[in-house]
MARROTI-845707 format. One line per field, with one value per residue: residue in three letters; x, y, z of N, C-alpha, C in turn. Coordinates in steps of 0.02 Angstrom, whole numbers, plus 50000, padded with zeros to 5 digits. Each point is the difference from the previous one (the first is absolute). Layout:
<recs>
res = c(ALA,...)
n_xx = c(X,...)
n_yy = c(Y,...)
n_zz = c(Z,...)
ca_xx = c(X,...)
ca_yy = c(Y,...)
ca_zz = c(Z,...)
c_xx = c(X,...)
c_yy = c(Y,...)
c_zz = c(Z,...)
</recs>
This chain:
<recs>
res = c(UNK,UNK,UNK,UNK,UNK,UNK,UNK,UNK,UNK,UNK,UNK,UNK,UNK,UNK,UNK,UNK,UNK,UNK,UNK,UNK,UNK,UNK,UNK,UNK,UNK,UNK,UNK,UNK,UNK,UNK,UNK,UNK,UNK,UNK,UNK,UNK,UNK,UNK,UNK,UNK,UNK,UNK,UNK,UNK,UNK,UNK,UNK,UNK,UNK,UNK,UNK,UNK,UNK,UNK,UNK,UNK,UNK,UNK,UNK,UNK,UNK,UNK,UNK,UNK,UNK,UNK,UNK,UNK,UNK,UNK,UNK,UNK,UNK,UNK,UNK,UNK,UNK,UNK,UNK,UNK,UNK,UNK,UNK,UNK,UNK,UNK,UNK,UNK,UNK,UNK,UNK,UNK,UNK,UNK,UNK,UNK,UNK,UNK,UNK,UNK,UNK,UNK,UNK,UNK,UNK,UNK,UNK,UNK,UNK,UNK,UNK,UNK,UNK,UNK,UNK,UNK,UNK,UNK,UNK,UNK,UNK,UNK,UNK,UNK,UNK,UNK,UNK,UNK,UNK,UNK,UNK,UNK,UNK,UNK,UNK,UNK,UNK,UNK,UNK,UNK,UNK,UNK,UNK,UNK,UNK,UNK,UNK,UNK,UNK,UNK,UNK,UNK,UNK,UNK,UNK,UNK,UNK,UNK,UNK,UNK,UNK,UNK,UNK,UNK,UNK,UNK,UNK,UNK,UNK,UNK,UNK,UNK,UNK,UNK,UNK,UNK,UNK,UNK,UNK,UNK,UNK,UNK,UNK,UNK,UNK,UNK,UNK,UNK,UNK,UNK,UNK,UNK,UNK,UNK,UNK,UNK,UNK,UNK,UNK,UNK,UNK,UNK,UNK,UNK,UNK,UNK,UNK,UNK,UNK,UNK,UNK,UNK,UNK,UNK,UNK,UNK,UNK,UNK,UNK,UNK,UNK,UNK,UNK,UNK,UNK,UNK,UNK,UNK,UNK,UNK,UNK,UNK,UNK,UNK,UNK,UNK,UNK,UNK,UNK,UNK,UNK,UNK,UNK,UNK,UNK,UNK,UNK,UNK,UNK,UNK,UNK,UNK,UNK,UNK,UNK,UNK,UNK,UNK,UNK,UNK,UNK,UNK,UNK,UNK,UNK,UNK,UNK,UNK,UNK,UNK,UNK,UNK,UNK,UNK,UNK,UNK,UNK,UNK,UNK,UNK,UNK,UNK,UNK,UNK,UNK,UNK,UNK,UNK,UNK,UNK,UNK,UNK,UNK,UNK,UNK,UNK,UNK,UNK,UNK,UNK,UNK,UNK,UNK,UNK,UNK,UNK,UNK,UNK,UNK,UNK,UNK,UNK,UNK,UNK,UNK,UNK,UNK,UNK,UNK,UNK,UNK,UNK,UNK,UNK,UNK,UNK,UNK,UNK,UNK,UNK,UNK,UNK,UNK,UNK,UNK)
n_xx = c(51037,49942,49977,49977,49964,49986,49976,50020,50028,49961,50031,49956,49979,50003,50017,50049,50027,50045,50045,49936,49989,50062,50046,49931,50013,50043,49928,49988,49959,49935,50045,49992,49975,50020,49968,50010,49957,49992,50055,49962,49990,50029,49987,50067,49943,50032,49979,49960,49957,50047,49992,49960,50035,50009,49989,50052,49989,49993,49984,49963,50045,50018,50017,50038,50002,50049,49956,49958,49988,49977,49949,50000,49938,49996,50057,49934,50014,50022,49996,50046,49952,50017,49985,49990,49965,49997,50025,49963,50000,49958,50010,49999,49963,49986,50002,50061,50019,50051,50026,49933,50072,49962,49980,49946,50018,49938,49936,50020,50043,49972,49973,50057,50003,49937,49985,49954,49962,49980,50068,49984,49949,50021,50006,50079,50008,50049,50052,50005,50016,49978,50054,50068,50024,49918,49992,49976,49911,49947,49994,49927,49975,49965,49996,50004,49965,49986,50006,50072,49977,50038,49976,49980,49939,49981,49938,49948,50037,50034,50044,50007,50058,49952,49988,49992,50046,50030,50045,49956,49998,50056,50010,49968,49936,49986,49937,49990,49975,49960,50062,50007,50035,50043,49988,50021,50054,49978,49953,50064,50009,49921,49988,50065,49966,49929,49978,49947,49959,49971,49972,49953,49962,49952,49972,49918,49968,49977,49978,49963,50022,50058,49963,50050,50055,50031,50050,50010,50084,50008,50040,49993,50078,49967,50068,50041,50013,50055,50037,50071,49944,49994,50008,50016,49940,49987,49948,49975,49950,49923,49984,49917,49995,49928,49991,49911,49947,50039,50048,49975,49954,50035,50017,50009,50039,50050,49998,50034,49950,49955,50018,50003,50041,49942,50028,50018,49950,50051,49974,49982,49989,50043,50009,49983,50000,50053,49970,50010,50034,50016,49983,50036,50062,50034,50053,50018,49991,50030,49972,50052,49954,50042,49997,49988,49972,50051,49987,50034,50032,49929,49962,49976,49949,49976,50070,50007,49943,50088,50022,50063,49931,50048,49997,49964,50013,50021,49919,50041,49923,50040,49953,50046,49973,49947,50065,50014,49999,50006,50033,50051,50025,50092,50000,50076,49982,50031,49997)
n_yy = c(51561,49949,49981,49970,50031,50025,50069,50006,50061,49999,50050,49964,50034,50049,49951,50035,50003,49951,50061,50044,49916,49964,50040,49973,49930,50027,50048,49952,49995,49975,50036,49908,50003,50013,49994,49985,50014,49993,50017,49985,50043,49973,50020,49972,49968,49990,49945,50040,49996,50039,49924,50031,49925,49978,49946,50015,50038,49944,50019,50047,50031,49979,50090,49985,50026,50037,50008,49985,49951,49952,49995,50009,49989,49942,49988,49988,49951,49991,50064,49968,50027,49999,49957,50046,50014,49951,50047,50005,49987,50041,49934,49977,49991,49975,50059,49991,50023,50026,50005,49938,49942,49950,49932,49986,49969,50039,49984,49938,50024,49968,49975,49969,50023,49996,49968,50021,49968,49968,49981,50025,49969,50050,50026,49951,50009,49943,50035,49935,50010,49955,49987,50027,49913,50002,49980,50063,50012,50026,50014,49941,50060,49955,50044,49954,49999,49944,50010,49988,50010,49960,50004,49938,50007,50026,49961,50066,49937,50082,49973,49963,49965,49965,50055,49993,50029,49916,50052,50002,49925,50013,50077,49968,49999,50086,50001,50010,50063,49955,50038,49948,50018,49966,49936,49943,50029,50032,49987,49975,50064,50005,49950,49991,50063,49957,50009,49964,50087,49963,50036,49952,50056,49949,50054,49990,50039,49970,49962,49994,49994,49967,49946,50060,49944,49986,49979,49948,50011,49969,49984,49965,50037,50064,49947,50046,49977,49992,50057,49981,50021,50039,50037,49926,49989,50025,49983,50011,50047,49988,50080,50004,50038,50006,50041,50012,50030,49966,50033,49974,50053,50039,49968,50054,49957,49972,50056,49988,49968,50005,50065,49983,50050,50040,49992,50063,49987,50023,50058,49968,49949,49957,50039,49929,50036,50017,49946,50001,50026,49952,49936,50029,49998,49980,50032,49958,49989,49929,49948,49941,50003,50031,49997,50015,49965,50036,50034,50010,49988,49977,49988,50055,49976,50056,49998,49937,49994,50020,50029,49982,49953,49954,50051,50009,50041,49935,50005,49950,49986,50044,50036,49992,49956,50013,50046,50042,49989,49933,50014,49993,49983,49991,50006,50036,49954,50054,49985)
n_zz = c(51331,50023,49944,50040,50001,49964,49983,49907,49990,49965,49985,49954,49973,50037,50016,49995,50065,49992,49955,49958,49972,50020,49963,49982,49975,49969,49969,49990,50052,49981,49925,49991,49948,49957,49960,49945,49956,49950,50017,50043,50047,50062,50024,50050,50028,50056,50000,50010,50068,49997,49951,49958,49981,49930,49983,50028,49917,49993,49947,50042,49984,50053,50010,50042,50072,50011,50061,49910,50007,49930,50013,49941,49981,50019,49942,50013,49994,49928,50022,50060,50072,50021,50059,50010,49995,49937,49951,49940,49942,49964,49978,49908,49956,50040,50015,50025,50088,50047,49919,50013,50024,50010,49970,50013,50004,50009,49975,50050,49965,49956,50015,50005,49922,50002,49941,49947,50042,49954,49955,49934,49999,50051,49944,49983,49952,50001,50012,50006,50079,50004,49986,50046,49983,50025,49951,49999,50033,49929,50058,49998,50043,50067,50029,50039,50041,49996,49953,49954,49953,49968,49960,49999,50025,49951,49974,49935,49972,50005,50000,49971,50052,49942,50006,50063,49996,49992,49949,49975,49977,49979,49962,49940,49987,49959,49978,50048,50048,49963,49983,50048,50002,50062,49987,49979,49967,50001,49989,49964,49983,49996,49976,49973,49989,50013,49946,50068,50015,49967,49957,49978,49954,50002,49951,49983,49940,50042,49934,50006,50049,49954,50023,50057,49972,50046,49955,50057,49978,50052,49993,50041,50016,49924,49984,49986,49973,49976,49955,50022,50033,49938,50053,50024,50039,50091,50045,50063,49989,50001,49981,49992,49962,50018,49964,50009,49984,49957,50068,50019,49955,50018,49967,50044,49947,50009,49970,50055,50060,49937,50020,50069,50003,49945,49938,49992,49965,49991,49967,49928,50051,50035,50035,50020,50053,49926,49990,50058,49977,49947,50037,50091,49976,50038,50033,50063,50050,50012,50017,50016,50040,50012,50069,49967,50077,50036,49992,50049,49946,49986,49947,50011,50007,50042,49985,49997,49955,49963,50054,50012,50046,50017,49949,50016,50032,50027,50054,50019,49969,49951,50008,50004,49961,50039,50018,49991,50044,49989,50077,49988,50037,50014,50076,50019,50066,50054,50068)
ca_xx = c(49928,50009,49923,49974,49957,49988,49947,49992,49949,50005,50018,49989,50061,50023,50062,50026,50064,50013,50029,49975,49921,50039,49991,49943,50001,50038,49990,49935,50046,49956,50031,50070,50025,49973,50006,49939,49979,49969,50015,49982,50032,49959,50033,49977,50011,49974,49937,49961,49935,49989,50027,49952,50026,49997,50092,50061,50007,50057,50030,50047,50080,49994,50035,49973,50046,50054,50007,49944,50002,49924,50008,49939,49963,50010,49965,49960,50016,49915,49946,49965,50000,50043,49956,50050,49941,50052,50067,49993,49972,49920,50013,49937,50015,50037,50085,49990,50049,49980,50012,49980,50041,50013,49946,49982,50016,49939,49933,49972,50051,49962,49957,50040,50028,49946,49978,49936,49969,49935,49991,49960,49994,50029,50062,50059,50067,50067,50059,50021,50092,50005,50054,50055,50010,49964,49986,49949,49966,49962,49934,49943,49995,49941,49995,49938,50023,50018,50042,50019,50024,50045,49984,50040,49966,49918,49979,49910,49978,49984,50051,50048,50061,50062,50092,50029,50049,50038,50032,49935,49978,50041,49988,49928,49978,49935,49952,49958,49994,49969,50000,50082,50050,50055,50080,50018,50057,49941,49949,50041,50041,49985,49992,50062,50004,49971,49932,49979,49911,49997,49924,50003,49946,49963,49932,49970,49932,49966,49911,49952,49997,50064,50030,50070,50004,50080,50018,50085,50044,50062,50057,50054,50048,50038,50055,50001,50076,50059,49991,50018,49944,49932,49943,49947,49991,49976,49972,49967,49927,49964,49941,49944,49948,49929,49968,49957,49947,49972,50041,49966,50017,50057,50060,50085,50072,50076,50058,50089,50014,50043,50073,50055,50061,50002,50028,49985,50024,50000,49983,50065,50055,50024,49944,49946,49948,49978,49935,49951,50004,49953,49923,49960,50005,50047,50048,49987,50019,49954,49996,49989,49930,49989,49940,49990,49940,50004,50017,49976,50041,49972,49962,49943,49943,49945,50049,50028,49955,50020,50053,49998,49999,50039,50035,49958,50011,49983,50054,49950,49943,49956,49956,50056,49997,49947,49998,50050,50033,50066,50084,50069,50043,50023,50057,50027,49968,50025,49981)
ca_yy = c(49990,49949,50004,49923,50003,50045,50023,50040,50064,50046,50051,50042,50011,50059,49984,49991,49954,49950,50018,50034,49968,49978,50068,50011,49978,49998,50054,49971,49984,49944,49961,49990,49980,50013,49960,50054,49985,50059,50079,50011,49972,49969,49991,49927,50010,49948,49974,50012,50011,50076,50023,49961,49992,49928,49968,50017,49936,49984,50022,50058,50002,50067,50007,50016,50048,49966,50007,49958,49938,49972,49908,50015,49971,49932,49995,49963,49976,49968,50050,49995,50062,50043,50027,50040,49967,49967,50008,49955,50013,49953,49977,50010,49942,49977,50004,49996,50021,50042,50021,49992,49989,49918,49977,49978,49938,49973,50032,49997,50038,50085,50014,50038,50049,50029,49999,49991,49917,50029,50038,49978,49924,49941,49988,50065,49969,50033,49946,49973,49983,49950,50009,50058,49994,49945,50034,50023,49930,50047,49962,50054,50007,50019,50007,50018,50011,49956,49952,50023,49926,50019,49989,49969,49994,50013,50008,49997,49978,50044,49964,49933,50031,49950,49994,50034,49961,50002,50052,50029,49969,50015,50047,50037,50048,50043,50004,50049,49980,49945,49932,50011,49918,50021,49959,49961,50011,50061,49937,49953,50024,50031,49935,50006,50048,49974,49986,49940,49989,50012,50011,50018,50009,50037,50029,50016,50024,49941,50029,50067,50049,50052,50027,49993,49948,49998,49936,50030,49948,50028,49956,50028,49961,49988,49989,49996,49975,50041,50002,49936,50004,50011,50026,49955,50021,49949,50031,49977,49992,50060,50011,50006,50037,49980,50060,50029,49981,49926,49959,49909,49958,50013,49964,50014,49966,50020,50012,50006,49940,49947,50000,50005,49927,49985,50064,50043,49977,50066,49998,50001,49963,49944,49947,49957,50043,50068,49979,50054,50064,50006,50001,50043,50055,50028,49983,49989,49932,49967,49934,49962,50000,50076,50032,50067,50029,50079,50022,50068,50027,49969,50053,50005,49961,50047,50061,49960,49935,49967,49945,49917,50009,49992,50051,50027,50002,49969,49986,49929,49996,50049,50003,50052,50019,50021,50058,50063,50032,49956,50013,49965,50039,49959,50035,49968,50055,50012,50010)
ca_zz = c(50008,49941,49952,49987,49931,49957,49989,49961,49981,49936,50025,49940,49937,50004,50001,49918,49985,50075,50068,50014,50061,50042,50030,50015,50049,50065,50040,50030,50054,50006,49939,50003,49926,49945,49939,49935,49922,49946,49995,50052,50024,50042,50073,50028,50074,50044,49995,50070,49976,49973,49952,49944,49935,49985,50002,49962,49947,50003,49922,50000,50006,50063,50011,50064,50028,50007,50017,50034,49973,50022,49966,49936,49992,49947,49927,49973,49932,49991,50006,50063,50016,50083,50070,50064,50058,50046,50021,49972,49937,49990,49914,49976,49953,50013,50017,50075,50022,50037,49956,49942,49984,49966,49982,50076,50018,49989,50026,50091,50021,49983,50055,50058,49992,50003,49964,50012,49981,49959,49938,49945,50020,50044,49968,49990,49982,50045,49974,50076,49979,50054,50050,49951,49957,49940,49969,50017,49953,50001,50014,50026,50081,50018,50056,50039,50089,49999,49924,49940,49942,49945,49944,49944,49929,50013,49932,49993,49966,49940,49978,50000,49977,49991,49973,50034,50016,50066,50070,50047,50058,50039,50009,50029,49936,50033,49967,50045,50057,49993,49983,49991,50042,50024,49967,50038,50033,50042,50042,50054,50057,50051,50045,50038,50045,50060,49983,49970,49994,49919,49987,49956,50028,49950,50035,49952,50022,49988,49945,49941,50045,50005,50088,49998,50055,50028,50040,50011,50027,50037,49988,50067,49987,49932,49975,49922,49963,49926,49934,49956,50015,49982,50033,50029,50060,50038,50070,50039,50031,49938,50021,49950,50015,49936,50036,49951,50021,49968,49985,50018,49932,49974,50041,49978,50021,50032,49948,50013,50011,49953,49941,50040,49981,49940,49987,49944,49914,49931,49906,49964,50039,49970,50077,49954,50011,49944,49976,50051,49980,49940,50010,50031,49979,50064,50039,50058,50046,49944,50017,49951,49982,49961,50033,49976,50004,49997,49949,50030,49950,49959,49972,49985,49963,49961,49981,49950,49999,49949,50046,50019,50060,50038,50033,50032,50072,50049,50055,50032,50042,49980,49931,49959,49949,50013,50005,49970,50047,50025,49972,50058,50045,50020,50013,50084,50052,50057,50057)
c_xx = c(49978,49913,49987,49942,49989,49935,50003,49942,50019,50016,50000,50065,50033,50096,50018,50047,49988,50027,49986,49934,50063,49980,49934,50016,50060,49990,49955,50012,50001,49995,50051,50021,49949,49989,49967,49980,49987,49994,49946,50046,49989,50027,49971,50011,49975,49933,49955,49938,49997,50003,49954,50023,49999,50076,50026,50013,50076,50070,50057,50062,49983,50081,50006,50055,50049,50009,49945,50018,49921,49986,49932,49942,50041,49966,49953,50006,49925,49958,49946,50007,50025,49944,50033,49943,50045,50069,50032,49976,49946,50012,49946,50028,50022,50083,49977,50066,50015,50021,49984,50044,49988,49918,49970,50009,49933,49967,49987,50059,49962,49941,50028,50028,49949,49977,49915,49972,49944,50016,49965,49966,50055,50080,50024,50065,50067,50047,50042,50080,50023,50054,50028,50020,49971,49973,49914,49962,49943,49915,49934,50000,49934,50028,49929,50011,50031,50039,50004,50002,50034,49984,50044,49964,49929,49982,49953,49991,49990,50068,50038,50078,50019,50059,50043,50087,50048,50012,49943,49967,50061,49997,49947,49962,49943,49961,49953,50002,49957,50023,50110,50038,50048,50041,50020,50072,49976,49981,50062,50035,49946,49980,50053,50029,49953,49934,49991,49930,49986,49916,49967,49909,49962,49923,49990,49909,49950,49931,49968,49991,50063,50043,50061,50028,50077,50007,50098,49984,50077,50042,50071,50050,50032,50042,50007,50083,50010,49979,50031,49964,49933,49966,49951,49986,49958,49964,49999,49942,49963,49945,49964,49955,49974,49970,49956,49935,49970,50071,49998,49996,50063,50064,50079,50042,50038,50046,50054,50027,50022,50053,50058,50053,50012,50055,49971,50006,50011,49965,50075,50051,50004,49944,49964,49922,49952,49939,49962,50014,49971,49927,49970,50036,50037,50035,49961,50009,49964,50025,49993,49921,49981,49928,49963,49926,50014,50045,50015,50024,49973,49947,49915,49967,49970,50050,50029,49961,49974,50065,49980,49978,50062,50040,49942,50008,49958,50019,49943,49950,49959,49982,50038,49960,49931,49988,50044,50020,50035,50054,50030,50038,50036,50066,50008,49970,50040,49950,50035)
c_yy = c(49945,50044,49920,50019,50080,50002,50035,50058,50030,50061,50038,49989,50056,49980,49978,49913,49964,50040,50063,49975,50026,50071,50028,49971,50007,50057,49987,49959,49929,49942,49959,49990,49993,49936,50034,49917,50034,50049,50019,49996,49977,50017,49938,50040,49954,49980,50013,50006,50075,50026,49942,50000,49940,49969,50009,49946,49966,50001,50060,49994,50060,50017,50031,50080,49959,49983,49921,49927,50000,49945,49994,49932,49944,50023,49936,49968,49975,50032,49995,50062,50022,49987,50021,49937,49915,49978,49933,50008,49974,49966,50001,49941,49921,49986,49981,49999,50069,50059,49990,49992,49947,49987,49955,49925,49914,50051,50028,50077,50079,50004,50034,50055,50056,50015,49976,49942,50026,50049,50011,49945,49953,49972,50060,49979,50038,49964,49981,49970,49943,50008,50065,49984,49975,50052,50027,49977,50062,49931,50043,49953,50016,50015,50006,49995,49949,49951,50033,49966,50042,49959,49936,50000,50052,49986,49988,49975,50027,49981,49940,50006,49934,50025,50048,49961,49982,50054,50040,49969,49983,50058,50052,50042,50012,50006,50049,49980,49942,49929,50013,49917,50053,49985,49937,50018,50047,49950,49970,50034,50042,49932,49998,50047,49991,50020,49937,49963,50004,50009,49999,50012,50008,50030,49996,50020,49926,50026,49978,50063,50045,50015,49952,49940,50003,49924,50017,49909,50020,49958,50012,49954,49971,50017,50002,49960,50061,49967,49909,49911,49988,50039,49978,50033,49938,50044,49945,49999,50064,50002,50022,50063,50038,50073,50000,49971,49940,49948,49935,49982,49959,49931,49996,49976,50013,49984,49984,49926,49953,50016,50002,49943,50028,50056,50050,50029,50054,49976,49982,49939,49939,49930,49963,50034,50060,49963,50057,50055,50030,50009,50044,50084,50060,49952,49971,49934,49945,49930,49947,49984,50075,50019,50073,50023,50066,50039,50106,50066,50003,50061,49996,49956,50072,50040,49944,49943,49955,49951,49917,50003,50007,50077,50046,50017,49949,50004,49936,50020,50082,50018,50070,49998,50034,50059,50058,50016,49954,50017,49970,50026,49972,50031,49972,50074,50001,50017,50072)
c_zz = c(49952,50004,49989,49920,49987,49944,49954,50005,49945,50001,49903,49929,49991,50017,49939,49996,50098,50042,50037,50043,50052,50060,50041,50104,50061,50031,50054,50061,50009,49945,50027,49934,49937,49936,49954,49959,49955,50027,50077,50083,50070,50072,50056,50077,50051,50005,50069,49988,49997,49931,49966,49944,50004,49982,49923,49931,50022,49954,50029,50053,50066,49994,50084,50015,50004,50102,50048,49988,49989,49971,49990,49995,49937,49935,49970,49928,49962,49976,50071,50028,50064,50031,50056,50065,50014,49973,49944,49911,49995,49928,49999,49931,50031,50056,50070,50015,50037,49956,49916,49948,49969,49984,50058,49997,50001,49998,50042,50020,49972,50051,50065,50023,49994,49934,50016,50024,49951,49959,49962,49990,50028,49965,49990,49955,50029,49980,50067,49969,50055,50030,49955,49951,49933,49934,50000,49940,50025,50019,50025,50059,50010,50089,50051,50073,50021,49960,49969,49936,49958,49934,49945,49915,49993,49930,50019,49923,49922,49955,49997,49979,49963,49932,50036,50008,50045,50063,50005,50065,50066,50064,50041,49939,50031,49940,50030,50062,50032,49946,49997,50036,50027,49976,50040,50040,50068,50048,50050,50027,50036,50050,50042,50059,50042,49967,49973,50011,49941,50010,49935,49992,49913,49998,49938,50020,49969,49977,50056,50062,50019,50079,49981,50036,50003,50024,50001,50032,50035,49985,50065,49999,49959,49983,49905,49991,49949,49952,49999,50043,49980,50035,50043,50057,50032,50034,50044,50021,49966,50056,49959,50042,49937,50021,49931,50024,49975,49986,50018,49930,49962,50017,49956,49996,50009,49947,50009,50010,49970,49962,50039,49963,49940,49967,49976,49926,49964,49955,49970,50039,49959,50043,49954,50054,49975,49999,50042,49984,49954,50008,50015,49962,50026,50041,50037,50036,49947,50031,49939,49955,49951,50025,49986,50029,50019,49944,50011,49949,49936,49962,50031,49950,49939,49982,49943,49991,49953,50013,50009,50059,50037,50002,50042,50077,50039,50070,50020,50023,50008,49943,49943,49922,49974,50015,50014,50077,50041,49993,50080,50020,50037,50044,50079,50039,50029,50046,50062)
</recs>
């Protein structure tokens, strides 16, 4: 007889031992096999709608009749949960798989797996494993119905990293959930794996009326280079979009454009480019001109206003130093 699934019942603690549960059940007509825990013990029986129970932990060891074969509910790894309904684990943290076996591969893969759209504001941190063999890279995720972004940067200006070092900007470093980098090594291999919508968006509450403004830039068809490299990157074509009720005021530049080509400068380097580093006070792309009108890594004005301008969070053509709620945001979308 095969048992395709099975149905733990508690059957109490009055069994001293396995082989006294055992005994319970082979009196029983409708037992095909037993498992215990802590000292409780369980009887398993064919799964029907005559029988109201829930699925079987996957932890426990069935011992069956000798007369049955059965073939027990999958052990959920992870801490994912058995759905008998479709035959499948529900993960949770992150996991994904029909065993909550591996790390999801993008964002766009946790959505699939039926994770929420509209987490916690819309974010989630996760640790994504691009291919089997890449090494897994702990990122924040926004899922929504339509698009996913994955996170390269976020800062509100409440910190400046200039002594942050090399293998940080390599890597990746967290300061808060508002203020972190992925890493450049990060960045090129998620470019490389086929992210190459780059976004980069900044908002601040414009005086004297505090209304909220969003400006974004798309960057499509961005290419990053390697470490022996520099890190240079290229696009092909940008899109602008201005969202706020006085955004006509407003005229946003395009931060990226001019640094195509350019490299990326550690703190501490040999580069005759440290001049930009120094100045603005952080790592970042830097053109022979040492263009420093953005500055997305940069300090608050009203949190440090004893600073050199130039370290101050700039982004081209907004009014960042005027008020406490400018911050940036820089990451690849999937569709």
């Amino acid at each position: 007889m095969l048992v395709n699934l099975t149905c733990a019942q508690p059957q109490g603690t009055r069994f001293k031992s396995l082989i006294e549960c055992a005994s319970g059940c082979a009196s029983d007509i409708g037992c095909v096999g037993v498992s215990t825990q802590e000292r409780s013990c369980f009887y398993h029986y064919k799964c029907s709608h005559n029988i109201e129970c829930g699925p079987m932990d996957g932890e426990f060891e069935v011992y069956v009749k000798n007369d049955t074969v059965v073939q027990t509910l999958p052990q959920c790894q992870n801490n994912g949960t058995w759905n008998l309904t479709g035959s499948a684990c529900t993960c949770n943290s992150g996991w994904v798989g029909q065993f909550c076996e591996r790390y999801g591969s993008s964002c766009k893969e946790l959505a699939q797996y039926g994770y929420p759209q509209g987490w916690p504001d819309g974010l989630q941190w996760a640790t994504i494993q691009l291919t089997a063999n890449a090494k897994p890279v702990k990122v924040l995720c926004e899922l929504r119905e339509k698009y996913f972004n994955t996170y390269i940067l976020r800062n509100d200006g409440w910190k400046n990293l200039k002594e942050t070092q090399r293998g940080a900007y390599l890597n990746g470093f967290y300061v808060s959930n508002y203020c972190f980098w992925m890493g450049l090594s990060n960045m090129k291999a998620f470019n490389d794996a086929g992210y190459t919508s780059l976004k980069l968006d900044t908002g601040f509450s414009a005086p004297p009326s505090n209304e909220f403004h969003l400006f974004q830039m798309t960057y499509n068809n961005f290419t990053m280079q390697g470490y022996d490299d520099d890190f240079k990157f290229t696009f092909k074509d940008i899109v602008r979009r201005n969202d706020g009720p006085h955004a006509a005021n407003y005229s946003y530049g395009d931060c990226l454009t001019p640094l195509q080509g350019a490299p990326f400068i550690f703190p501490n380097g040999s580069d005759s480019a440290e001049d930009c580093v120094m100045t603005a006070g952080v790592g970042w792309w830097y053109n022979t001109a040492c263009n420093i009108a953005c500055n997305p890594l940069g300090y608050k004005k009203v949190q440090n206003p004893d600073r050199p301008q130039a370290e101050y969070i700039v982004m081209d053509g907004m009014d960042c130093e005027n008020t406490a709620s400018c911050s940036v945001a820089m990451y690849f979308v999937m569709y």
